[in-house]
Biopython code that builds the backbone (N, CA, C, O; Angstrom):
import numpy as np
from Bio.PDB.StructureBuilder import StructureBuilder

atoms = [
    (1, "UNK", "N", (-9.166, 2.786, -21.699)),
    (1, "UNK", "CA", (-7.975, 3.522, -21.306)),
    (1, "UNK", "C", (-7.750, 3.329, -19.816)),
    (1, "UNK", "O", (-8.576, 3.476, -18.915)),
    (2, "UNK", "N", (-6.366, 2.943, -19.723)),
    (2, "UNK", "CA", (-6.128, 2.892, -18.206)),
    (2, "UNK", "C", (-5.141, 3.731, -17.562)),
    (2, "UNK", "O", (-3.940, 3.633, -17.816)),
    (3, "UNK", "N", (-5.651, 4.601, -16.687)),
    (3, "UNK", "CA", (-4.646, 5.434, -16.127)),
    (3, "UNK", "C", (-3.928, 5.009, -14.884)),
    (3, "UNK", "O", (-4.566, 5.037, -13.831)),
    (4, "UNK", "N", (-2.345, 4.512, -14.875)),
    (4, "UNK", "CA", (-1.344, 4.533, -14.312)),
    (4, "UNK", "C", (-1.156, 5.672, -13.360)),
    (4, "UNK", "O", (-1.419, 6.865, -13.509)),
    (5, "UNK", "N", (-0.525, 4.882, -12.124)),
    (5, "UNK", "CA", (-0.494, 5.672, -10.997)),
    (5, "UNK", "C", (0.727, 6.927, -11.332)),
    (5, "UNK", "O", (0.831, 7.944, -10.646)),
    (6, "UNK", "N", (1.578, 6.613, -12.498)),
    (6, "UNK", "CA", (2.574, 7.104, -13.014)),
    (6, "UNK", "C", (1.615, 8.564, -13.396)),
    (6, "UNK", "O", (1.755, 9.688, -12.914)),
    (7, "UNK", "N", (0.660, 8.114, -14.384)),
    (7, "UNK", "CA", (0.360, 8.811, -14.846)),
    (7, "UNK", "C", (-0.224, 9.664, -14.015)),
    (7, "UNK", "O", (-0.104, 10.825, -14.408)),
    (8, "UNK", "N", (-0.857, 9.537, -12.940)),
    (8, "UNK", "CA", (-1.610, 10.369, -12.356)),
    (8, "UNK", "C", (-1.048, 11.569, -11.516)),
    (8, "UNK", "O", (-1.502, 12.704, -11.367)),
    (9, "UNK", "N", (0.182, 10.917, -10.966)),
    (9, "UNK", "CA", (0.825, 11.724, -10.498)),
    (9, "UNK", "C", (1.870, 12.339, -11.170)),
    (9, "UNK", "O", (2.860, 12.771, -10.580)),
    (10, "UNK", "N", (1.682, 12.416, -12.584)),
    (10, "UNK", "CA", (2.167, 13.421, -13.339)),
    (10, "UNK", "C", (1.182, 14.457, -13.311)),
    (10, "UNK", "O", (1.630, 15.595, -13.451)),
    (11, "UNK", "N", (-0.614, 14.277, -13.096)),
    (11, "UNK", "CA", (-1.399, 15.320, -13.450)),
    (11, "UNK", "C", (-1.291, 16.013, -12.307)),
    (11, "UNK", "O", (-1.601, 17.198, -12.430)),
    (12, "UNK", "N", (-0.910, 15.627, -11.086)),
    (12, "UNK", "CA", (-1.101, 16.184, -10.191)),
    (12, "UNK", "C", (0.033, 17.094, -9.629)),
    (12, "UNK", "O", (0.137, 17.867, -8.676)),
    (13, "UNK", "N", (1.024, 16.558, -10.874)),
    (13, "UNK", "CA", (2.558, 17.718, -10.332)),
    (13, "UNK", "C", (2.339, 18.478, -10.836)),
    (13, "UNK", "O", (2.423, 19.516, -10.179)),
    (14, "UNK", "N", (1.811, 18.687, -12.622)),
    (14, "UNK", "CA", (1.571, 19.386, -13.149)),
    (14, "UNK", "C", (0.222, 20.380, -12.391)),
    (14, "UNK", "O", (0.570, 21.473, -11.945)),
    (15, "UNK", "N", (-0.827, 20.103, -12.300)),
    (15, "UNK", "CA", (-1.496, 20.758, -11.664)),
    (15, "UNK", "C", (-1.047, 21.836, -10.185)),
    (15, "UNK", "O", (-1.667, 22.789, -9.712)),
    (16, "UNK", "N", (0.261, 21.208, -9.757)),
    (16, "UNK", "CA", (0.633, 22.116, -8.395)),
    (16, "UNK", "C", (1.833, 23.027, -9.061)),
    (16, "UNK", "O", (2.391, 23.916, -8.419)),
    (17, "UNK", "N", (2.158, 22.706, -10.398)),
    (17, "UNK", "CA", (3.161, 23.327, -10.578)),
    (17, "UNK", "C", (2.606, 24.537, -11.140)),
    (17, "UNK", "O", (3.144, 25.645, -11.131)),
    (18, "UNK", "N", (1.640, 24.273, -11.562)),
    (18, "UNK", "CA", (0.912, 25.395, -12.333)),
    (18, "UNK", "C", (-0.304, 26.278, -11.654)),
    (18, "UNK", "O", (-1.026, 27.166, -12.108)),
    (19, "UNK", "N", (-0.199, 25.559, -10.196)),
    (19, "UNK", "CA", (-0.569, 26.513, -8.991)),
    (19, "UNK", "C", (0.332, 26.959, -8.409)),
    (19, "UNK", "O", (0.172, 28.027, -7.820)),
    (20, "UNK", "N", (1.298, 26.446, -8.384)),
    (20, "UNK", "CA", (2.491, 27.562, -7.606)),
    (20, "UNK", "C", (2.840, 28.669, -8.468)),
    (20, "UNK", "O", (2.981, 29.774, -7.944)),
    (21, "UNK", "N", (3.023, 28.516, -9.892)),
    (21, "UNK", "CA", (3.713, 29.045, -10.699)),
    (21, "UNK", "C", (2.787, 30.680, -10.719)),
    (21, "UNK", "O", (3.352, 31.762, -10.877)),
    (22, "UNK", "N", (1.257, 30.498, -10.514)),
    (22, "UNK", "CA", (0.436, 31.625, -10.554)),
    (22, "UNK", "C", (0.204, 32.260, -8.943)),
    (22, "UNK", "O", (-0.479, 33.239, -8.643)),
    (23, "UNK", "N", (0.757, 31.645, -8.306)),
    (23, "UNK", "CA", (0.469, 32.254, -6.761)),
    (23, "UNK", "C", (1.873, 33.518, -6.613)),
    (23, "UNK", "O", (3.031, 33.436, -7.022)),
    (24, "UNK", "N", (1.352, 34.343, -6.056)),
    (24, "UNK", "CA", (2.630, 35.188, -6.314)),
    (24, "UNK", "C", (3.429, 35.400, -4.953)),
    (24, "UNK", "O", (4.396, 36.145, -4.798)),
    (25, "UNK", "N", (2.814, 34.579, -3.990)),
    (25, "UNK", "CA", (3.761, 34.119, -2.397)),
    (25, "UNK", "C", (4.254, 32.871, -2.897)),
    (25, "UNK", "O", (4.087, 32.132, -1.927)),
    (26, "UNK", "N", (4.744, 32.196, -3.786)),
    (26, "UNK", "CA", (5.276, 31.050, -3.889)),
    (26, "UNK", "C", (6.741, 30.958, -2.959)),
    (26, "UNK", "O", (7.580, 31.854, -2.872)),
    (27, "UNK", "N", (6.788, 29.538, -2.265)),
    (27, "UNK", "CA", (8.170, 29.482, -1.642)),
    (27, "UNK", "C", (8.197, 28.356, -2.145)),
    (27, "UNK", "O", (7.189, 27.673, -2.323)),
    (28, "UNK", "N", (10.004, 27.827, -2.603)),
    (28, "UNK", "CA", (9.866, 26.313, -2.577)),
    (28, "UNK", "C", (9.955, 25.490, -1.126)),
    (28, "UNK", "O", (10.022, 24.265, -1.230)),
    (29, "UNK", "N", (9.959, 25.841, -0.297)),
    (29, "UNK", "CA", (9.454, 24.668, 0.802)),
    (29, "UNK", "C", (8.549, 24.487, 0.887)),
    (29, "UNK", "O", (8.461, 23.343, 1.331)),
    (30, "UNK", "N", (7.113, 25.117, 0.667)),
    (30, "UNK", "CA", (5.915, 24.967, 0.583)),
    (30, "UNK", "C", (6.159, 23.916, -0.725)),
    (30, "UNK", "O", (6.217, 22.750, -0.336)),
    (31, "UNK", "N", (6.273, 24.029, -1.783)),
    (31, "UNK", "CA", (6.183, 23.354, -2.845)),
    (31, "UNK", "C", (6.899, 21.960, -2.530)),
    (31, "UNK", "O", (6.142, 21.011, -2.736)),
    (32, "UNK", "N", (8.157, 21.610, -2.087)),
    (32, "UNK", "CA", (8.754, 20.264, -1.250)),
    (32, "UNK", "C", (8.004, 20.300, -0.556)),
    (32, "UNK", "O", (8.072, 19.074, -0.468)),
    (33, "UNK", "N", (7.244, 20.543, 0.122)),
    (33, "UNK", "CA", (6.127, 19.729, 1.879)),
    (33, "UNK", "C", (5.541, 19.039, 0.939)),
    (33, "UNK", "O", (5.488, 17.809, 0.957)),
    (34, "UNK", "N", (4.952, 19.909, -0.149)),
    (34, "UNK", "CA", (3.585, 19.556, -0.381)),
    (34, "UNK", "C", (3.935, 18.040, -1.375)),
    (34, "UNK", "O", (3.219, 17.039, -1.385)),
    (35, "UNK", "N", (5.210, 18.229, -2.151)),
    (35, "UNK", "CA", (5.221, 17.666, -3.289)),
    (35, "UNK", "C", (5.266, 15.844, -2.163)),
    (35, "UNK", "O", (4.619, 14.799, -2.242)),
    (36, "UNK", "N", (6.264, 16.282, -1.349)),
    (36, "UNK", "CA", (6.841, 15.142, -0.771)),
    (36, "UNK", "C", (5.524, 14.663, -0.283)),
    (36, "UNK", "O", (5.405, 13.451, -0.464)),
    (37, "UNK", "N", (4.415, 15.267, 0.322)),
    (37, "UNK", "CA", (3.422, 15.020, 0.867)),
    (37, "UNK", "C", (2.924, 13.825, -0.220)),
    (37, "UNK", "O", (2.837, 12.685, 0.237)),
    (38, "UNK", "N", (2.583, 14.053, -1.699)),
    (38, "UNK", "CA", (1.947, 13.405, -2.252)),
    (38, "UNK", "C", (2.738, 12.157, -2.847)),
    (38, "UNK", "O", (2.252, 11.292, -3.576)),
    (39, "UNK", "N", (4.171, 12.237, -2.353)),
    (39, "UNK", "CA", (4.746, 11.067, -2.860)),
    (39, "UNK", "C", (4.915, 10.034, -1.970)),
    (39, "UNK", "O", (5.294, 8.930, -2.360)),
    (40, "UNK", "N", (4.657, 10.289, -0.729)),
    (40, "UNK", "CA", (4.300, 9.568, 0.762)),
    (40, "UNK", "C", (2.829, 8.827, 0.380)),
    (40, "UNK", "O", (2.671, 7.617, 0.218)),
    (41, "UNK", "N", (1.718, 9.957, 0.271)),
    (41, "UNK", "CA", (0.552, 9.433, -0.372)),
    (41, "UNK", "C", (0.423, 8.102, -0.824)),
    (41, "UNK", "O", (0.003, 7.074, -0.292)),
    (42, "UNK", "N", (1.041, 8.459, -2.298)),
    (42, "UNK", "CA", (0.765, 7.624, -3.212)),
    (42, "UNK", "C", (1.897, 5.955, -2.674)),
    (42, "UNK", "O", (1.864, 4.801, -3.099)),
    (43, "UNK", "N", (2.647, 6.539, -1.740)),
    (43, "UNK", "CA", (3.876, 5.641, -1.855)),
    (43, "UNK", "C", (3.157, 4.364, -0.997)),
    (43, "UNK", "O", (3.184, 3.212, -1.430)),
    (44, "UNK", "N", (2.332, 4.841, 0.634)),
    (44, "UNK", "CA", (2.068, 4.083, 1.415)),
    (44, "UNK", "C", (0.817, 3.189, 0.739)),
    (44, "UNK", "O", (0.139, 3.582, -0.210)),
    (45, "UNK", "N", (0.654, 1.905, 1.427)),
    (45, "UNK", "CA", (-0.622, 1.218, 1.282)),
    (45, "UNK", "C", (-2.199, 1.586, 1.366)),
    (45, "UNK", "O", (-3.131, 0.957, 0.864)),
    (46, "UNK", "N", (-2.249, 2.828, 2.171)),
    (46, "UNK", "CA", (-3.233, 3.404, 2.071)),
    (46, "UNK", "C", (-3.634, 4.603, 1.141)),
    (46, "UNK", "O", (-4.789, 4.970, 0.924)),
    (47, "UNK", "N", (-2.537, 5.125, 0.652)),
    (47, "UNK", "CA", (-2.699, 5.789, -0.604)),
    (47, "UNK", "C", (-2.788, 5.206, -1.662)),
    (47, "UNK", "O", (-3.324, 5.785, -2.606)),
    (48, "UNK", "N", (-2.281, 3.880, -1.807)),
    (48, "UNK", "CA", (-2.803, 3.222, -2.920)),
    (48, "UNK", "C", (-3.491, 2.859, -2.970)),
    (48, "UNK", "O", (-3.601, 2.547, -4.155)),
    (49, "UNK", "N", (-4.583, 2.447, -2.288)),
    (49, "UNK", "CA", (-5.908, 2.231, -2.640)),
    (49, "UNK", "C", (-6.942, 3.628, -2.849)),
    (49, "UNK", "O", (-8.139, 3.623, -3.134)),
    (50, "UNK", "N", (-6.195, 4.605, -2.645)),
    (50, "UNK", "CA", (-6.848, 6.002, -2.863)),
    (50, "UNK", "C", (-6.594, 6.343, -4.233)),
    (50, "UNK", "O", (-7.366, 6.888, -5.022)),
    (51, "UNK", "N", (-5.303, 5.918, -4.438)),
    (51, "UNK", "CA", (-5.289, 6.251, -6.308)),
    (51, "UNK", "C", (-5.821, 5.108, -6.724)),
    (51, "UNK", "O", (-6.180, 5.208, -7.898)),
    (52, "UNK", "N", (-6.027, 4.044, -6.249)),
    (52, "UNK", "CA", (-6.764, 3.027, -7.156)),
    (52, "UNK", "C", (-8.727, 2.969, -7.321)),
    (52, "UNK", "O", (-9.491, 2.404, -8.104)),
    (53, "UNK", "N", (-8.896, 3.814, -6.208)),
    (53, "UNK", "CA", (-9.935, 4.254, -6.529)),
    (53, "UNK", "C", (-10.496, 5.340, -7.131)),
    (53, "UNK", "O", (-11.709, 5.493, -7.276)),
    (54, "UNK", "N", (-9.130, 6.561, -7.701)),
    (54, "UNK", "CA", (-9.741, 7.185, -8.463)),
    (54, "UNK", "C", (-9.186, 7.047, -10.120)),
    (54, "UNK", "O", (-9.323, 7.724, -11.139)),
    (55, "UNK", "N", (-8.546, 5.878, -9.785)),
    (55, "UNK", "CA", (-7.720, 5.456, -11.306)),
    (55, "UNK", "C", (-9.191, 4.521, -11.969)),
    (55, "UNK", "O", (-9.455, 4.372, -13.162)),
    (56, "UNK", "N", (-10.022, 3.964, -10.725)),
    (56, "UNK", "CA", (-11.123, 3.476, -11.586)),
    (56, "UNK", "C", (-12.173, 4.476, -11.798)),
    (56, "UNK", "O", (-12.675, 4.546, -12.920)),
    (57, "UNK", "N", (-12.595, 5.308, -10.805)),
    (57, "UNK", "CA", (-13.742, 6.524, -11.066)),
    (57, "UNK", "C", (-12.744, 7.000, -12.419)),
    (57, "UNK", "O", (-13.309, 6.887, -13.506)),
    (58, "UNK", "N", (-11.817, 7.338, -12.437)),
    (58, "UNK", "CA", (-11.418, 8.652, -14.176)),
    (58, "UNK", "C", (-11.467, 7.561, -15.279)),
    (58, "UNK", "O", (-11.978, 7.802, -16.372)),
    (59, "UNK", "N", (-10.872, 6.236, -14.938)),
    (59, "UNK", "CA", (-11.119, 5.171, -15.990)),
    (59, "UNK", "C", (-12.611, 4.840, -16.600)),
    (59, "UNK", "O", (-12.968, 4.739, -17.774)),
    (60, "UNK", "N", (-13.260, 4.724, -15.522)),
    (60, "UNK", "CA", (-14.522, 4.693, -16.269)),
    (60, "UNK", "C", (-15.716, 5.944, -16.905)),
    (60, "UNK", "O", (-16.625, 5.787, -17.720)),
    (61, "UNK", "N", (-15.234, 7.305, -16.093)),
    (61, "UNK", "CA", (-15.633, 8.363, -16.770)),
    (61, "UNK", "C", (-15.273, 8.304, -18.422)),
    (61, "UNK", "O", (-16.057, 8.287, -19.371)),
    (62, "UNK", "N", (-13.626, 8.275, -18.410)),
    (62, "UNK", "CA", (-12.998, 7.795, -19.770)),
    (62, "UNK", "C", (-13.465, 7.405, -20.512)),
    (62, "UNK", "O", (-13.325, 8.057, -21.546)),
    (63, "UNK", "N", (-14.386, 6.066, -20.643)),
    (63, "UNK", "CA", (-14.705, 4.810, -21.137)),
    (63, "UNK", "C", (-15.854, 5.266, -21.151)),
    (63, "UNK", "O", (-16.388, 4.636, -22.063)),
    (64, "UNK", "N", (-16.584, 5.945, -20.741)),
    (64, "UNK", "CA", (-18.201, 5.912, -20.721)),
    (64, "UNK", "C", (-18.223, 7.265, -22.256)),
    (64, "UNK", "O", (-19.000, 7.249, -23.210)),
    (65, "UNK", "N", (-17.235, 8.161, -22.016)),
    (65, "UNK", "CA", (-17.224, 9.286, -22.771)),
    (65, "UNK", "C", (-16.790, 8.944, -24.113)),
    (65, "UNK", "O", (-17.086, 9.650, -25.077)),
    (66, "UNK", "N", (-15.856, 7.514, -24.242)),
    (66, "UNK", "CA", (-15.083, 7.133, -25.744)),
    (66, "UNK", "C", (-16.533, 6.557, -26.057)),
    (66, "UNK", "O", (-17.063, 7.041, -27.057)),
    (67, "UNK", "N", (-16.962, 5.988, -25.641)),
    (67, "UNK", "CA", (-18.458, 4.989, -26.370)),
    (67, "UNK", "C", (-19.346, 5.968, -26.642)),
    (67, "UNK", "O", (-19.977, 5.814, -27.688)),
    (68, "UNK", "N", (-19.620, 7.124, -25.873)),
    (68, "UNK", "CA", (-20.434, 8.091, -26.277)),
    (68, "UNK", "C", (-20.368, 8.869, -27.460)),
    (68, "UNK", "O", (-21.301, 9.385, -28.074)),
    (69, "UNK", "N", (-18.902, 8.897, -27.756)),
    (69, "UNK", "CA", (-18.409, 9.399, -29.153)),
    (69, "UNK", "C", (-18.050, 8.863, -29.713)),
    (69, "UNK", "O", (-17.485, 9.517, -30.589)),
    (70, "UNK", "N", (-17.913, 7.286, -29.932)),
    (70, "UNK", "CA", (-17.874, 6.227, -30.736)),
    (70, "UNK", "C", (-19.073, 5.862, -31.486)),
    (70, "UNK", "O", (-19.195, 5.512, -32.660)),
    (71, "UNK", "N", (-20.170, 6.060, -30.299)),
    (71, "UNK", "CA", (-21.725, 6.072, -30.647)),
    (71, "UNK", "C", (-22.197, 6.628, -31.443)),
    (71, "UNK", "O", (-22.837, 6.043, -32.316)),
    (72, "UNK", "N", (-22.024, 8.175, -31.418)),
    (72, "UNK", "CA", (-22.610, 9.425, -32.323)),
    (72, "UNK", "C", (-21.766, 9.538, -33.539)),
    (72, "UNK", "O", (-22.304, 9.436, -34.641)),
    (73, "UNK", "N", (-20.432, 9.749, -33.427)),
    (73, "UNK", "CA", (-19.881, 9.086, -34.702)),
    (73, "UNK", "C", (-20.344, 8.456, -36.000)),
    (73, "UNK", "O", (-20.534, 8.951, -37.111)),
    (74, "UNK", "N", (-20.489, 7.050, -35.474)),
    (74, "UNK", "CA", (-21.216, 6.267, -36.155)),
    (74, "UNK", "C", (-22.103, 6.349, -36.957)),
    (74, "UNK", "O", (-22.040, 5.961, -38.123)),
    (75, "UNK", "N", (-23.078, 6.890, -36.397)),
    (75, "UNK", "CA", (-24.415, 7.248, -37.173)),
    (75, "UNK", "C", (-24.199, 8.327, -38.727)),
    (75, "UNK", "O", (-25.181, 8.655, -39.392)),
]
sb = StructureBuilder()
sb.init_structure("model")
sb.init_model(0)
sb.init_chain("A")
sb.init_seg("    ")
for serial, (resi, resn, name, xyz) in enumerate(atoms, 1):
    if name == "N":
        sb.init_residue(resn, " ", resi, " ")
    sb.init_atom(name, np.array(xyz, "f"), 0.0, 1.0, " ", f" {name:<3s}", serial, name[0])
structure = sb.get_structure()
């Protein structure tokens, strides 16, 4: 399984959306800094090698966990 930078930064909107949504000082400019923050991130050359290094650390967690239950399965 390979996780897309698409994808990732869907987990991560979702994850702030669902921290703002429970904080009960929520403002949306805090929520635009932050959001824009991570789309700068991911956008520049040096953020992409930051999601590409954790697109391989979750990829291979992934992959280590499908064989583990592919494994036991089996038997």
């Amino acid at each position: 399984m390979t996780l897309t930078t698409t994808g990732l930064f869907l987990i991560v909107c979702i994850g702030l959306g669902i921290w703002f949504k429970k904080d009960s000082s929520f403002r949306r400019r805090e929520f635009l800094a932050v959001s824009l923050f991570w789309i700068f991130l991911v956008a520049t050359p040096w953020g992409a090698n930051g999601v590409q290094k954790v697109q391989d650390m979750l990829g291979n967690g992934v992959q280590s966990a499908t064989q583990t239950v592919n494994s036991v399965s089996s038997k």
